[in-house]
Residue, then its C-alpha position, 0 to 999 in steps of 0.5 A: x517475500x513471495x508478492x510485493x505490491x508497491x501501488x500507492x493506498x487508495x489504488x485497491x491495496x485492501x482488497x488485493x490484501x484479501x485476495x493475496x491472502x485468499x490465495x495463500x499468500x499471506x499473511x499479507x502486510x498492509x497499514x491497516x493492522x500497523x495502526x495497532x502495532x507501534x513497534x512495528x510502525x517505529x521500525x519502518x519509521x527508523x527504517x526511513x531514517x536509514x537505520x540497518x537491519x530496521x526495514x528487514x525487522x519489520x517485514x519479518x513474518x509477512x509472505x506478502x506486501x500491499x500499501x504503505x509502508x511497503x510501497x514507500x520502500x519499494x525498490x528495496x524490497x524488490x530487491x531483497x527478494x528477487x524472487x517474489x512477483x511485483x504487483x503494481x495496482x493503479x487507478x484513474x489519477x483523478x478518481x484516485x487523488x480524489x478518493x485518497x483526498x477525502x479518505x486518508x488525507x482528511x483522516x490524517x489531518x484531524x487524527x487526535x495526536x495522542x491515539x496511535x501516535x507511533x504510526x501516525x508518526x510513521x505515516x506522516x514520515x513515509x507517506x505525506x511528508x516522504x512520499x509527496x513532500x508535505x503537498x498532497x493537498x497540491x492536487x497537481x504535485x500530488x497526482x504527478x507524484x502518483x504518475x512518477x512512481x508508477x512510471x519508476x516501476x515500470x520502468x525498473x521492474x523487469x516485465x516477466x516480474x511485473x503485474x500492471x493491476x486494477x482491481x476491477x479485472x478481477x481474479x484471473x490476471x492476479x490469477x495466471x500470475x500467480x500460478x494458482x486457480x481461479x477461487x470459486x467466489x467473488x473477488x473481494x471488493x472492500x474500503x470504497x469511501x462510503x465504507x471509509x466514512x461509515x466505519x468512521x476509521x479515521x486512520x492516517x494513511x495507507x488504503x483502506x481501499x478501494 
């Protein structure tokens, strides 16, 4: 991999998705597209379990990263490739707790079980219960959650691989980091959470972003 994003879904991981891909990047692994491929959801699930080999089968074929899956195996996948850039995208922990809240928890709590079963499975293992321990709706656990790993990044990324983003700034940051120009088109901005409910998508977790 060449770009690992290891920002938690709802932190803007669509929208880099795009832009990544835009600048050649891609493609680009996010959970959107992994809730229509239950081969690859059950790798990263059994990668979770601690079976060998099952997280570099998953990854395979993807020049980049974003969201969950990814970001729950971070340090692994920073490791693997220590050549690729490491993007970390945040937010206010607030406007994030509350977008991830109305969005992606509620979409994991009402997902009929039978559709998309392999990676609601996989979701539920990395994200809700793997990542905040089955207390997401605990708004204070779950925003010191956010905050711990955030603050794990920074402190273990090396500053000359890391890229501390929001997707608000737009093109250049993302830009000079990556040693490309700037596109001559608007960054993408997509998934805020009025489109979240319009679509009515409801999928279990990763950004849909913004």
């Amino acid at each position: 991999m060449d770009v690992i994003g290891v920002g938690f879904g709802r932190t803007g991981t669509l929208s880099l998705k795009t832009a990544i891909e835009r600048l050649g990047f891609g493609p680009c692994l996010h959970m959107l597209p992994l809730l229509d491929d239950p081969e690859r959801s059950a790798l990263f699930r059994r990668a979770a379990e601690g079976e060998p080999g099952c997280l570099a089968a998953a990854t395979a074929g993807f020049r980049s990263s974003v969201d969950w899956p990814g970001a729950y195996f971070w340090r692994e996948l920073v490791a693997a490739h220590p050549r690729a850039k490491v993007i970390l995208t945040s937010r206010d922990p607030d406007k994030w707790y509350r977008s991830a809240h109305d969005t992606i928890y509620q979409a994991a709590l009402h997902m009929p079980q039978p559709e998309g079963e392999s990676a609601i499975r996989m979701a539920r293992a990395l994200v809700w219960a793997g990542t905040f321990g089955d207390r997401f709706g605990d708004r204070e656990h779950a925003i010191k959650t956010f905050h711990d790993h955030n603050a794990a990044v920074r402190r273990e990324v090396p500053a000359a691989r890391l890229l501390d983003f929001e997707v608000r700034q737009g093109w250049q940051p993302l830009c000079d980091f990556l040693g490309v120009p700037v596109p001559d088109e608007p960054f993408p901005h997509t998934n805020d959470t009025a489109s979240f409910r319009d679509r009515r998508l409801m999928a279990p977790v990763g950004d849909r972003p913004h």
